[in-house]
DRENTI-199114 format. One record per residue: residue in three letters; x, y, z of N, C-alpha, C in turn. Coordinates in nm, 4 decimals. Example, Ala and Ser with C-alpha at 12.3 -4.5 7.8 and 13.67 -1.06 7.14 Angstrom:
// DRENTI-199114
<'ala'; <1.3190; -0.5690; 0.7800>; <1.2300; -0.4500; 0.7800>; <1.3200; -0.3300; 0.7800>>;
<'ser'; <1.2850; -0.2250; 0.7080>; <1.3670; -0.1060; 0.7140>; <1.2900; 0.0030; 0.7870>>;
END
This chain:
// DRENTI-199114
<'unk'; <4.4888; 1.9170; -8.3623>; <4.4067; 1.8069; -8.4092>; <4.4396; 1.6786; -8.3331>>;
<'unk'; <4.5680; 1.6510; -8.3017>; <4.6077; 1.5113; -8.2309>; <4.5039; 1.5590; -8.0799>>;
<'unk'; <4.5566; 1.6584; -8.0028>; <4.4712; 1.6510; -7.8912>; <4.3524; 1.6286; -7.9188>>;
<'unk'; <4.2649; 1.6524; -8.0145>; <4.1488; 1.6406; -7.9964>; <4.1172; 1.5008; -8.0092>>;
<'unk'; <4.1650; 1.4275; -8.1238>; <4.1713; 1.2567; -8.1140>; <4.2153; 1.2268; -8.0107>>;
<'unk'; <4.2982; 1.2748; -7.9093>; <4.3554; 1.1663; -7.8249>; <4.2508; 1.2076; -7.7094>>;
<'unk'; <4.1698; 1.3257; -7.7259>; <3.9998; 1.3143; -7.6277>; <3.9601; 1.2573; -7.6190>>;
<'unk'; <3.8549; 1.2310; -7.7607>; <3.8007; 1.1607; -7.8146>; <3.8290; 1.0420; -7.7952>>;
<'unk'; <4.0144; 0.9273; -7.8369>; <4.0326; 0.8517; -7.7791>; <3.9485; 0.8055; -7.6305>>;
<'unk'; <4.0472; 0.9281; -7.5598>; <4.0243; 0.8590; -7.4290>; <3.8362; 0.8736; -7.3634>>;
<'unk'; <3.7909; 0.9551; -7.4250>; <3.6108; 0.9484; -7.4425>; <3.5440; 0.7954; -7.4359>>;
<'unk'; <3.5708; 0.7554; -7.5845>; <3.5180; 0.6522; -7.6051>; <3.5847; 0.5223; -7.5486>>;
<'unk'; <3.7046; 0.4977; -7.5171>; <3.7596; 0.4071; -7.3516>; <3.6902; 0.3854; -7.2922>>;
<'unk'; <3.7130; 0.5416; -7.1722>; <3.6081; 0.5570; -7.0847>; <3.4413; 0.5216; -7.0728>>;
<'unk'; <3.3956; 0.5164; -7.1997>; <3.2746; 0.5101; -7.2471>; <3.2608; 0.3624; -7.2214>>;
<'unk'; <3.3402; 0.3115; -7.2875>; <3.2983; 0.1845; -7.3538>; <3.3007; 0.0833; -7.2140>>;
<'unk'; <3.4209; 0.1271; -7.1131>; <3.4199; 0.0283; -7.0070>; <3.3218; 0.0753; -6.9176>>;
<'unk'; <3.2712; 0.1969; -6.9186>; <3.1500; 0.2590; -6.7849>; <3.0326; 0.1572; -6.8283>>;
<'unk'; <3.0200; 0.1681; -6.9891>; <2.8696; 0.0856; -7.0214>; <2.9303; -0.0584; -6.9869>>;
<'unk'; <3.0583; -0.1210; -7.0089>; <3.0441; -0.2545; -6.9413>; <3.0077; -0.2809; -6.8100>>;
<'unk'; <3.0531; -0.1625; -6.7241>; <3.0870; -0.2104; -6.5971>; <2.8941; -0.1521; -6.5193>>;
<'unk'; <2.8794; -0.0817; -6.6264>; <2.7103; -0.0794; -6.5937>; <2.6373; -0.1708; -6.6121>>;
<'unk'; <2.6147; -0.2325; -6.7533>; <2.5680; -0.3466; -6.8047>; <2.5999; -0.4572; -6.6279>>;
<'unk'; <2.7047; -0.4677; -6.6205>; <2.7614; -0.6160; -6.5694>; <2.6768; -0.5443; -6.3718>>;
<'unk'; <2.6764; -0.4654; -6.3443>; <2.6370; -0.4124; -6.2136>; <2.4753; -0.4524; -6.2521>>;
<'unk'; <2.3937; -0.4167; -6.3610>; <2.2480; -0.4476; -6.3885>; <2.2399; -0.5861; -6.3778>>;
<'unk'; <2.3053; -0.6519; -6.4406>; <2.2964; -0.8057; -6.4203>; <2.2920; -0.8559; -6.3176>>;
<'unk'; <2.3822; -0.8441; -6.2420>; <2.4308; -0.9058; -6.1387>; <2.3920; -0.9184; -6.0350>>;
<'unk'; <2.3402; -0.7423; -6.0056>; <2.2256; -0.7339; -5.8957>; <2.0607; -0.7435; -5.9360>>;
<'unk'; <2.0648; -0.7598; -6.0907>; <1.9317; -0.8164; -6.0750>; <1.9072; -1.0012; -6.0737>>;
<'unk'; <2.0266; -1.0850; -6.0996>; <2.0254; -1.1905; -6.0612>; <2.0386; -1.1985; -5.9224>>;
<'unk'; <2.1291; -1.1341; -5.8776>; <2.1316; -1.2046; -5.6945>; <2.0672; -1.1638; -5.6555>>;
<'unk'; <1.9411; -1.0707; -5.6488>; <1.8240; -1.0095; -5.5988>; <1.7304; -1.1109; -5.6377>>;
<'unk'; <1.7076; -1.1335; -5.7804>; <1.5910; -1.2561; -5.7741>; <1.4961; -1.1470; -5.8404>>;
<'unk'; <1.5174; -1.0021; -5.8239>; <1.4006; -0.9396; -5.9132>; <1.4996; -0.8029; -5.9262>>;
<'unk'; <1.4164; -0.6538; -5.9188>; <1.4980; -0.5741; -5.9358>; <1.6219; -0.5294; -5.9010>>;
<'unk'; <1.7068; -0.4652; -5.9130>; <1.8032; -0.4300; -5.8208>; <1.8056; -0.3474; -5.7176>>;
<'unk'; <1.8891; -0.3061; -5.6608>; <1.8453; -0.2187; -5.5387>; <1.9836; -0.1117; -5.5178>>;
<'unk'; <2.0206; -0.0258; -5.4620>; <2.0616; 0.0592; -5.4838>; <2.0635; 0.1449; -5.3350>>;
<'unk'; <2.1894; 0.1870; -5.2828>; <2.1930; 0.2727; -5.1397>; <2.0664; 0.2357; -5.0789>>;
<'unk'; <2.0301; 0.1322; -5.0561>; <1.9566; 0.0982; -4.9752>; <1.7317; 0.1195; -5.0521>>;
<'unk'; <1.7277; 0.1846; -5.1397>; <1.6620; 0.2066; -5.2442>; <1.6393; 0.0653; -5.3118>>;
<'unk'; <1.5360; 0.0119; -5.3443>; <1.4779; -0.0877; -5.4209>; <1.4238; -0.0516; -5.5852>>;
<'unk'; <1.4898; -0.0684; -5.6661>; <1.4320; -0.0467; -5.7954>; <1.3141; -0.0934; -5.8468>>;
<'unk'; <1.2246; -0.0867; -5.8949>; <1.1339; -0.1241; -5.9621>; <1.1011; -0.1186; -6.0740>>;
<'unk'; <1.0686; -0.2075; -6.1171>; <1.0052; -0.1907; -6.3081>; <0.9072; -0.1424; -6.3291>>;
<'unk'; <0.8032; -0.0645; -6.3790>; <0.6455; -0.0453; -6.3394>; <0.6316; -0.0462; -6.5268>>;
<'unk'; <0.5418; -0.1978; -6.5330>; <0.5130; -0.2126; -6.6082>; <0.3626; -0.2138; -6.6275>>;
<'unk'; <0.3035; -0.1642; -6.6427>; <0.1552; -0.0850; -6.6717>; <0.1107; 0.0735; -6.6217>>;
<'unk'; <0.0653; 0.1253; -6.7315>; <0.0083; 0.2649; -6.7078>; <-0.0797; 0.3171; -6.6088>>;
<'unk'; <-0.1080; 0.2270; -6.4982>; <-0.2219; 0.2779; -6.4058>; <-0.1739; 0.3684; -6.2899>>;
<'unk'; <-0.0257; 0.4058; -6.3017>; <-0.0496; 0.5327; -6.2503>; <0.0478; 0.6945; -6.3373>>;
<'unk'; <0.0294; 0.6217; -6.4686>; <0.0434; 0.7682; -6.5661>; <-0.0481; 0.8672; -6.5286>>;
<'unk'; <-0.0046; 0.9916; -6.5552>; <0.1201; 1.0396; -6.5668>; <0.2048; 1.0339; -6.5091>>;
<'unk'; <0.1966; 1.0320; -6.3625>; <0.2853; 1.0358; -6.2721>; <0.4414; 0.9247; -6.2808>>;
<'unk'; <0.3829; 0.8118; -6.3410>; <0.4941; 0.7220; -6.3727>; <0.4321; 0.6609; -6.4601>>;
<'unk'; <0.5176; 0.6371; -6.5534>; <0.5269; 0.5859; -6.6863>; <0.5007; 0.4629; -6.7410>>;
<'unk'; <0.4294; 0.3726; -6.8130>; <0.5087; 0.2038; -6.8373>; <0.6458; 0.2125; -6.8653>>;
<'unk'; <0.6807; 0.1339; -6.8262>; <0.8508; 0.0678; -6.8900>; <0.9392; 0.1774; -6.7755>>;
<'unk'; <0.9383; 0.2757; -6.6855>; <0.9924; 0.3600; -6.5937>; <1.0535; 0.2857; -6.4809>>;
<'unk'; <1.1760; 0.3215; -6.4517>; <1.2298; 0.2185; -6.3050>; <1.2042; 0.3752; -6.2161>>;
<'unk'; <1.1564; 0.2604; -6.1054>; <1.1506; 0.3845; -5.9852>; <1.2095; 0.3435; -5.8710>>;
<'unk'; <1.1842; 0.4036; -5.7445>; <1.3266; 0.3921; -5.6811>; <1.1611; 0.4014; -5.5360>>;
<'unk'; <1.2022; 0.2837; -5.4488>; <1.1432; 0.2812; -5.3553>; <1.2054; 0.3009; -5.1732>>;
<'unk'; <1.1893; 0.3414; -5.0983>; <1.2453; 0.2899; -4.9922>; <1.1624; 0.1580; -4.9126>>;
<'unk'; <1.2322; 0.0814; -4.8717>; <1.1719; -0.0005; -4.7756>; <1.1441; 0.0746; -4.6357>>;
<'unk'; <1.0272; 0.0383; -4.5821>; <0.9862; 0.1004; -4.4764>; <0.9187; 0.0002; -4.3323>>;
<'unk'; <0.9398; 0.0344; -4.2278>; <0.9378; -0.0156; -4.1380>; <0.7849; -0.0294; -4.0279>>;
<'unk'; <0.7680; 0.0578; -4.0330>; <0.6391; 0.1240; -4.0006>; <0.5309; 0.1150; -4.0660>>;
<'unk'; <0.4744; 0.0348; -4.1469>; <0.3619; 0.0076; -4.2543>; <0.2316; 0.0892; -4.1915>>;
<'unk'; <0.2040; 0.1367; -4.1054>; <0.0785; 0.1637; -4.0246>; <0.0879; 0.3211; -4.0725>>;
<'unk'; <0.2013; 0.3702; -4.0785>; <0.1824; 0.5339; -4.0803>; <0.2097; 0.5856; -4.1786>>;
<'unk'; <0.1273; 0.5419; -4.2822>; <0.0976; 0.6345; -4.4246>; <-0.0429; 0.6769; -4.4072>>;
<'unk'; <-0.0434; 0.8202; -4.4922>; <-0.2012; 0.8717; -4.5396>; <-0.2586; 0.8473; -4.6717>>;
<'unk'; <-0.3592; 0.9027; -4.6600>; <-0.3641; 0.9660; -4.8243>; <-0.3281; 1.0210; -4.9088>>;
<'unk'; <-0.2962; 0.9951; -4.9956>; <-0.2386; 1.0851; -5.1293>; <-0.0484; 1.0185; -5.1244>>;
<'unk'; <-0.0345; 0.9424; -5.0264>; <0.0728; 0.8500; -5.0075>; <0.0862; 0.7099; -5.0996>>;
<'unk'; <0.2061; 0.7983; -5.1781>; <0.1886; 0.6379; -5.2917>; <0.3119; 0.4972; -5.2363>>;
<'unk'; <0.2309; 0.3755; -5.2383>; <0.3115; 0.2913; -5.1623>; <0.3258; 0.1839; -5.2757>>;
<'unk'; <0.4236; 0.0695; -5.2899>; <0.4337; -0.0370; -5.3251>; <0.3822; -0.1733; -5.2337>>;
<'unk'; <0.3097; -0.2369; -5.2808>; <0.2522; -0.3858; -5.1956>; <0.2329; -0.4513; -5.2607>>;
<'unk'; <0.1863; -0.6013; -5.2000>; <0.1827; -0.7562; -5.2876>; <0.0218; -0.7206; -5.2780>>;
<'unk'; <-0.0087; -0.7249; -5.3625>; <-0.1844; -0.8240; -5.3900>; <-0.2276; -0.9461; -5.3605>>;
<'unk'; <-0.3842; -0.9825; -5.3443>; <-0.4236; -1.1117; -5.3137>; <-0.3611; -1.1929; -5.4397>>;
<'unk'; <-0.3194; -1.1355; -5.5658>; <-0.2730; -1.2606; -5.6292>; <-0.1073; -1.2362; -5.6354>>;
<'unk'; <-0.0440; -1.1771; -5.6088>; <0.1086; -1.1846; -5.5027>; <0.1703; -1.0914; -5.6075>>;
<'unk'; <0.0975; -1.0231; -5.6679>; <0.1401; -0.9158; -5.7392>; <0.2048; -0.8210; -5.6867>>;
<'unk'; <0.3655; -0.7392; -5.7629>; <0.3944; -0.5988; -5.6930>; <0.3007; -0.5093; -5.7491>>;
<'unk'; <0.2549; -0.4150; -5.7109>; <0.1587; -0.2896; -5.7329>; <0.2126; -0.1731; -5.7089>>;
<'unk'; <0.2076; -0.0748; -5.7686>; <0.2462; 0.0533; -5.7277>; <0.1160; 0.1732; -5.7242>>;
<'unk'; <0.0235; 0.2271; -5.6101>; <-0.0955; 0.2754; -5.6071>; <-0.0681; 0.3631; -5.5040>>;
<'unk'; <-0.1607; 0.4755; -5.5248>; <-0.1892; 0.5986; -5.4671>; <-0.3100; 0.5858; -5.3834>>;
<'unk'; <-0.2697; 0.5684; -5.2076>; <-0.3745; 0.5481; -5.1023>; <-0.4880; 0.6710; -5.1270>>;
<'unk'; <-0.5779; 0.6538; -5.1084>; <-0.7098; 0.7315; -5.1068>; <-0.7661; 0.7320; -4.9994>>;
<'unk'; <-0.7709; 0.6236; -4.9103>; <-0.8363; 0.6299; -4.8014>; <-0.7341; 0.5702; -4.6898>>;
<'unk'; <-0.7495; 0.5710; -4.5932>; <-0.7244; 0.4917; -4.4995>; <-0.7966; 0.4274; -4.4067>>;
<'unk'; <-0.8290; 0.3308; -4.3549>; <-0.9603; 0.2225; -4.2798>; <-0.8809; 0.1633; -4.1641>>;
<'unk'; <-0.9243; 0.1835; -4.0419>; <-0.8871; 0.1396; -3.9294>; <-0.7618; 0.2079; -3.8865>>;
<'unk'; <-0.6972; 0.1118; -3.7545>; <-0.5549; 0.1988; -3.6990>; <-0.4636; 0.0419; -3.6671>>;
<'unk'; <-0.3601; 0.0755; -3.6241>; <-0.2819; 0.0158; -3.5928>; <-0.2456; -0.1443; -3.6373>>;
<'unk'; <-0.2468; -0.2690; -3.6035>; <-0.2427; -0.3925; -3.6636>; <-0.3711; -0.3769; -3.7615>>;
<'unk'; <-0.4688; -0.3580; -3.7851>; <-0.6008; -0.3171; -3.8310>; <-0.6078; -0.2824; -3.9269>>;
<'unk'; <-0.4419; -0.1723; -3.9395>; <-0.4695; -0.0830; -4.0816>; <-0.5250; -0.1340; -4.2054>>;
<'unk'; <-0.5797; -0.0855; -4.2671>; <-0.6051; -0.1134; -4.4234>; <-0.6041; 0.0009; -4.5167>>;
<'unk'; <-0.5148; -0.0001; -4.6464>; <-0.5045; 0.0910; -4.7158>; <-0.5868; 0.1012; -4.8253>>;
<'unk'; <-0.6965; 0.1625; -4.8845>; <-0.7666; 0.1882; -5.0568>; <-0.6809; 0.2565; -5.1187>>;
<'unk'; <-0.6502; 0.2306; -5.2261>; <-0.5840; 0.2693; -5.3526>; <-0.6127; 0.2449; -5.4631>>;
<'unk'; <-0.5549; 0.3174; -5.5379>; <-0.6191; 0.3578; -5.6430>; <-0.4905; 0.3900; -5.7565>>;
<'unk'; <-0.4707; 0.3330; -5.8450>; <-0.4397; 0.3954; -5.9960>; <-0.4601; 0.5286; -6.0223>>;
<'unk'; <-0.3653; 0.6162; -6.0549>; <-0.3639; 0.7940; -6.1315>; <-0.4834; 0.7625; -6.2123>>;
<'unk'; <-0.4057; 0.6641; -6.3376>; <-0.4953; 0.6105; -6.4367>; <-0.6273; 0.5275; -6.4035>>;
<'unk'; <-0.6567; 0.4946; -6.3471>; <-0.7685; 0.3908; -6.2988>; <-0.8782; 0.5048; -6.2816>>;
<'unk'; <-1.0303; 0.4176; -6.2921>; <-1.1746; 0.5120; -6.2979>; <-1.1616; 0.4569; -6.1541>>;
<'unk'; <-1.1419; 0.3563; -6.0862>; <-1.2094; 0.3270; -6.0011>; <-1.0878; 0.2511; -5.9130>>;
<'unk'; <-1.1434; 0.2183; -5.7413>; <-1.0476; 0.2199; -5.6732>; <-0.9832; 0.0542; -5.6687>>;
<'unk'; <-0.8974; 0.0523; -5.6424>; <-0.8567; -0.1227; -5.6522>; <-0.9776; -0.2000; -5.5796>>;
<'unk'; <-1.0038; -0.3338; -5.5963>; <-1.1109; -0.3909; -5.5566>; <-1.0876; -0.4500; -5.4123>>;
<'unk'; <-0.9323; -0.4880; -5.3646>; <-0.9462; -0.5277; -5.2004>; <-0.8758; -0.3908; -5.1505>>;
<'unk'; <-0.9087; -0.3697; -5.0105>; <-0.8349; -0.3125; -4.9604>; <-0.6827; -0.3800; -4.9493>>;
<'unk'; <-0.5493; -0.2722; -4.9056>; <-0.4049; -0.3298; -4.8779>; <-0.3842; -0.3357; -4.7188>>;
<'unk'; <-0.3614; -0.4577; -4.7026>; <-0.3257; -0.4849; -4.5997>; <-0.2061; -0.4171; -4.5371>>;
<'unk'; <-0.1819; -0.3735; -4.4105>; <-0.0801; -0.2708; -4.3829>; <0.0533; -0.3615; -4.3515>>;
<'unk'; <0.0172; -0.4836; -4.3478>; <0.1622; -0.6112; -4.3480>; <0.1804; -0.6436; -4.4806>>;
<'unk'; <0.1345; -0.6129; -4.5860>; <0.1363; -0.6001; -4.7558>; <0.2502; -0.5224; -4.7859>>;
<'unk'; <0.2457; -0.3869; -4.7623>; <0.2984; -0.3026; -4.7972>; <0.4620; -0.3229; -4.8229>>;
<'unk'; <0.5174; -0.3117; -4.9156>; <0.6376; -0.3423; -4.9419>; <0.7545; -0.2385; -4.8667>>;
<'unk'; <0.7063; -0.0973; -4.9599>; <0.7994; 0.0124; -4.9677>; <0.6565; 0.1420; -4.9977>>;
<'unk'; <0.7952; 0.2806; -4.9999>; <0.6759; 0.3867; -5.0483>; <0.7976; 0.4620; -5.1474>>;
<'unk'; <0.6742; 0.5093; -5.2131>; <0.7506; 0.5068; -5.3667>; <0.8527; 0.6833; -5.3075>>;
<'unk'; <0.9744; 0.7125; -5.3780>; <1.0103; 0.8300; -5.3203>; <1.0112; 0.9269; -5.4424>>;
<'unk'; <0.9259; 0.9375; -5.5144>; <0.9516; 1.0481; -5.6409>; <1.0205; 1.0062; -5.7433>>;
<'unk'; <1.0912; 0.9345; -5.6926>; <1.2491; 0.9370; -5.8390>; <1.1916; 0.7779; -5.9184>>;
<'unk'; <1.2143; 0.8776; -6.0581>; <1.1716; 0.8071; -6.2136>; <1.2358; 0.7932; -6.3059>>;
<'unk'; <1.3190; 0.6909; -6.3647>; <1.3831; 0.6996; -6.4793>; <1.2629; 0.6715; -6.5940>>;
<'unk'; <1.2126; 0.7237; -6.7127>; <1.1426; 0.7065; -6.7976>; <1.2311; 0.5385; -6.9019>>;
<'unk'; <1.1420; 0.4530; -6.9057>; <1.2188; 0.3538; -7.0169>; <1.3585; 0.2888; -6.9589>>;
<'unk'; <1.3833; 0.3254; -6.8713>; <1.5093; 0.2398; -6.8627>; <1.4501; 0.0402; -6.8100>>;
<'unk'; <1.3118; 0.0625; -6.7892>; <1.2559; -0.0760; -6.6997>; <1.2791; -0.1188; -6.8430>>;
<'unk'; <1.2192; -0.0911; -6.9566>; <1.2355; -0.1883; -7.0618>; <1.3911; -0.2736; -7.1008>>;
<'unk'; <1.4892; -0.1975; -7.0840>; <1.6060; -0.1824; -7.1057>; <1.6759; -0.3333; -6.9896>>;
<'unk'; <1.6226; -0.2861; -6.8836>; <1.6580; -0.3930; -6.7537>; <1.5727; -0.5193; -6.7943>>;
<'unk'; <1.4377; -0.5019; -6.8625>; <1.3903; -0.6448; -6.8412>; <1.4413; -0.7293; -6.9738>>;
<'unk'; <1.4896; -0.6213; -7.0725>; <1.6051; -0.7326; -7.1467>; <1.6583; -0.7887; -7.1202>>;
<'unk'; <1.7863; -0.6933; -7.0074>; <1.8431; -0.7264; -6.9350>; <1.8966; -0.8763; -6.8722>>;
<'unk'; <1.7491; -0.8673; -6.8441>; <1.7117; -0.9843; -6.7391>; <1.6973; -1.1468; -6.7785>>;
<'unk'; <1.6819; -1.1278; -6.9457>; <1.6513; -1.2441; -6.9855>; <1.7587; -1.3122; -7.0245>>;
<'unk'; <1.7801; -1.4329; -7.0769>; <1.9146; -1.5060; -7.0866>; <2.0148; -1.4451; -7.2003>>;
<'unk'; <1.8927; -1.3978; -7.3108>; <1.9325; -1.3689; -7.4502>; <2.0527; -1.2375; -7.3997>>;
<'unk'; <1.9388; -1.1389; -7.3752>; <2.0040; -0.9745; -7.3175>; <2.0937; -1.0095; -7.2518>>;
<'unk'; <2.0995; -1.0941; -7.0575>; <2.2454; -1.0412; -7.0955>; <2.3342; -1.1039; -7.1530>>;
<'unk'; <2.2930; -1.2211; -7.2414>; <2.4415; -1.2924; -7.3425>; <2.4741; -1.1408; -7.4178>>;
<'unk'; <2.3748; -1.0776; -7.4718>; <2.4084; -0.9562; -7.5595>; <2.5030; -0.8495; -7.4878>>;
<'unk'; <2.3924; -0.8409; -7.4001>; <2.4217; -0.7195; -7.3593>; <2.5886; -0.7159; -7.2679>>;
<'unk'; <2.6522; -0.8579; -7.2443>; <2.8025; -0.8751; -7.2028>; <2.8739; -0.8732; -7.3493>>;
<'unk'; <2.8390; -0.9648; -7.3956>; <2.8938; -0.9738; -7.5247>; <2.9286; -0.8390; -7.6162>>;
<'unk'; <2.8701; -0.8127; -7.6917>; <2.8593; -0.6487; -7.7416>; <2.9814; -0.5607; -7.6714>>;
<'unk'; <2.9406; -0.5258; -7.5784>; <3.0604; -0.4614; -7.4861>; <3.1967; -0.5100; -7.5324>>;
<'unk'; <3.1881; -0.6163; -7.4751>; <3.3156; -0.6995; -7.4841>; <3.3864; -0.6596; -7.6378>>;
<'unk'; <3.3406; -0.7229; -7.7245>; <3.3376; -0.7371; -7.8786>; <3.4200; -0.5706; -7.9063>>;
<'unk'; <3.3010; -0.4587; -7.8121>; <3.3646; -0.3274; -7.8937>; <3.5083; -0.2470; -7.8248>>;
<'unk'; <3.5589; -0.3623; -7.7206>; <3.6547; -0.2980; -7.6336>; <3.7906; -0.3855; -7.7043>>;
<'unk'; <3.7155; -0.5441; -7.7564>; <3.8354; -0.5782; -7.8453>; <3.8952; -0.4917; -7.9708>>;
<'unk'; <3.7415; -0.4255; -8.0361>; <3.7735; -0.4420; -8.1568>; <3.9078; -0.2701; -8.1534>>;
<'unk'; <3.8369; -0.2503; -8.0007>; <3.9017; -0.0984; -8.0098>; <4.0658; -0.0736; -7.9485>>;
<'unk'; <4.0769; -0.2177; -7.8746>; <4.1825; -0.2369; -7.8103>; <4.2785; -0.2704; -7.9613>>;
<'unk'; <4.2314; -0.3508; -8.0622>; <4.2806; -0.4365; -8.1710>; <4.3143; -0.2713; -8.2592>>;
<'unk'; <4.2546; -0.1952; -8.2639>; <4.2596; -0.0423; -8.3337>; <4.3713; -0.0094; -8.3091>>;
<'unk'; <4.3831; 0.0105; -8.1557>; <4.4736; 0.0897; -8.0869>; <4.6356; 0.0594; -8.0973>>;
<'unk'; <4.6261; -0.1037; -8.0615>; <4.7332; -0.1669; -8.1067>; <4.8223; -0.1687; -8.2314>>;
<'unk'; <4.7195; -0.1294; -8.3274>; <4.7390; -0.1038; -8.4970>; <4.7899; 0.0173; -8.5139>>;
<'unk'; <4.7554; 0.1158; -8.4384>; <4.7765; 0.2427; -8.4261>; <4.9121; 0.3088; -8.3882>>;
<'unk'; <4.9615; 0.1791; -8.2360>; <5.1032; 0.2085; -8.2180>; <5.1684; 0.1494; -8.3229>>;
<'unk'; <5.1441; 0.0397; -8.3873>; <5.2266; 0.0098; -8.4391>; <5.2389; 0.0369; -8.5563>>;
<'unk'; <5.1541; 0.1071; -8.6066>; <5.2008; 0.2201; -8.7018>; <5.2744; 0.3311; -8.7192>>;
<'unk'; <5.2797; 0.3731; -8.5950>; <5.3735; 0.5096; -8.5375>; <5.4852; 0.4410; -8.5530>>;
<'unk'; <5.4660; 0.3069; -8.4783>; <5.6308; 0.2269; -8.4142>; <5.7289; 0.2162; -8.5774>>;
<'unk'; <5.6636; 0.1364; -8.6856>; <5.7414; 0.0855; -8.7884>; <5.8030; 0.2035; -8.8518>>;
<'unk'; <5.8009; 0.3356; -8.9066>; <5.8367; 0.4329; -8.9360>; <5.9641; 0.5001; -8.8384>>;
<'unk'; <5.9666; 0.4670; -8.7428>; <6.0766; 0.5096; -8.6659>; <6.1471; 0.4095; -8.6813>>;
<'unk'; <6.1092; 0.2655; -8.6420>; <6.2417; 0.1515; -8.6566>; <6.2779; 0.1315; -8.8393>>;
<'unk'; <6.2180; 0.1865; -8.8847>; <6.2956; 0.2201; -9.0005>; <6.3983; 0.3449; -9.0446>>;
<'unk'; <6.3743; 0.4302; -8.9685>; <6.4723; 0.5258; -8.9205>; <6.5607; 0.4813; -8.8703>>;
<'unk'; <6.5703; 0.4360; -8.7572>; <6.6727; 0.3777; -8.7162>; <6.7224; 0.2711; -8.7538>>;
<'unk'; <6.6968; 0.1828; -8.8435>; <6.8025; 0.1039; -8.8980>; <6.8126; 0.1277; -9.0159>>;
<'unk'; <6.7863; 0.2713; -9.0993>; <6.8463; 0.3019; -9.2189>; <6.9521; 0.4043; -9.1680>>;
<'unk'; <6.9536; 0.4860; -9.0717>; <7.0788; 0.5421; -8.9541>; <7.1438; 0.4207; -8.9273>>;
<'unk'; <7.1871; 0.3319; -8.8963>; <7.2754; 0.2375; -8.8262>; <7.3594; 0.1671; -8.9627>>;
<'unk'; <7.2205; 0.1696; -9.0973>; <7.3026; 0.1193; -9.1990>; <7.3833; 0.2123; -9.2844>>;
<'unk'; <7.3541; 0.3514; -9.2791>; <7.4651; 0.4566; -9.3276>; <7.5916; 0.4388; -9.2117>>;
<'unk'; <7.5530; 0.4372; -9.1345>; <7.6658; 0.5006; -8.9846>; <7.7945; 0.3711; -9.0193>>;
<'unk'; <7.7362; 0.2348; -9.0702>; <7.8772; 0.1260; -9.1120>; <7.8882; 0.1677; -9.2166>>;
<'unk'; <7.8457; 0.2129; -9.3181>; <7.9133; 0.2664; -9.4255>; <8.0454; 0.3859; -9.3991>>;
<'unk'; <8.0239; 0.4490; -9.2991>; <8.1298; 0.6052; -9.3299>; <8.2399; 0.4952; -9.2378>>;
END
């Protein structure tokens, strides 16, 4: 039974400082970024609207690469770009129009009846999306992001590593007083003989 508490112990430790040291990595790089975080070279994203469910989710972080080459995507190639109103977008090319400086991309929403209304400029183009989806974690980050979340979201942590450090401490020294009472009810027989 002790081994299994002292798992468990060391479980919820481990636990408790991974979610700090996660929490405090979300913050940090989503403040010094200025927007999402980014990751092995990977750009995170929030995708907050359904226009291309199923495929990605509202509230889903996805994982983009930045790309160099804006000219050489096709169809059925889903890319990230700014809009005429400086929006990030995440859309599935349908067409492609012209070549080289020229390019222009149509896209389109999974979800959408109909295709975006300007074409994307091929100097627009941010990144292209690479498959990978966390479902809900964007909601989680854009808490995150706000002043409240991360006062919380540091705080909290903090709070449950005191309260567990303050446990632990209680714990030795519960073991501890039972022995130093042993030993100085031994030291007070031992001047008696």
């Amino acid at each position: 039974m002790k081994i299994l508490l002292r798992w468990i112990n060391h479980f919820i430790t481990f636990l408790l400082f991974a979610l700090l040291i996660l929490i405090a990595f979300l913050v940090i790089s989503t403040r010094s970024s200025g927007g999402e975080p980014s990751l092995f070279g990977y750009q995170l994203k929030i995708v907050l609207s359904g226009s291309m469910e199923p495929e990605i989710q509202t509230g889903s972080v996805i994982a983009v690469k930045p790309v160099e080459d804006k000219t050489s995507f096709k169809a059925d190639d889903i890319i990230t770009f700014v809009d005429s109103r400086s929006q990030i977008v995440t859309h599935r090319i349908i067409d492609v129009v012209g070549s080289g400086e020229n390019t222009q991309y149509v896209t389109k929403g999974d979800n959408n009846e109909h295709p975006d209304a300007e074409p994307v400029l091929a100097e627009n183009v941010i990144a292209e999306y690479t498959g990978f989806t966390i479902p809900y974690l964007g909601y989680f980050i854009e808490f995150a992001k706000s002043q409240k979340g991360a006062v919380i979201l540091f705080i909290v942590p903090g709070i449950l590593l005191l309260i567990y450090a303050a446990f632990q401490i209680w714990s030795v020294m519960k073991m501890i007083e039972p022995n130093s009472r042993k030993i100085s009810e031994n030291k007070d027989n031992s001047s008696i003989i």
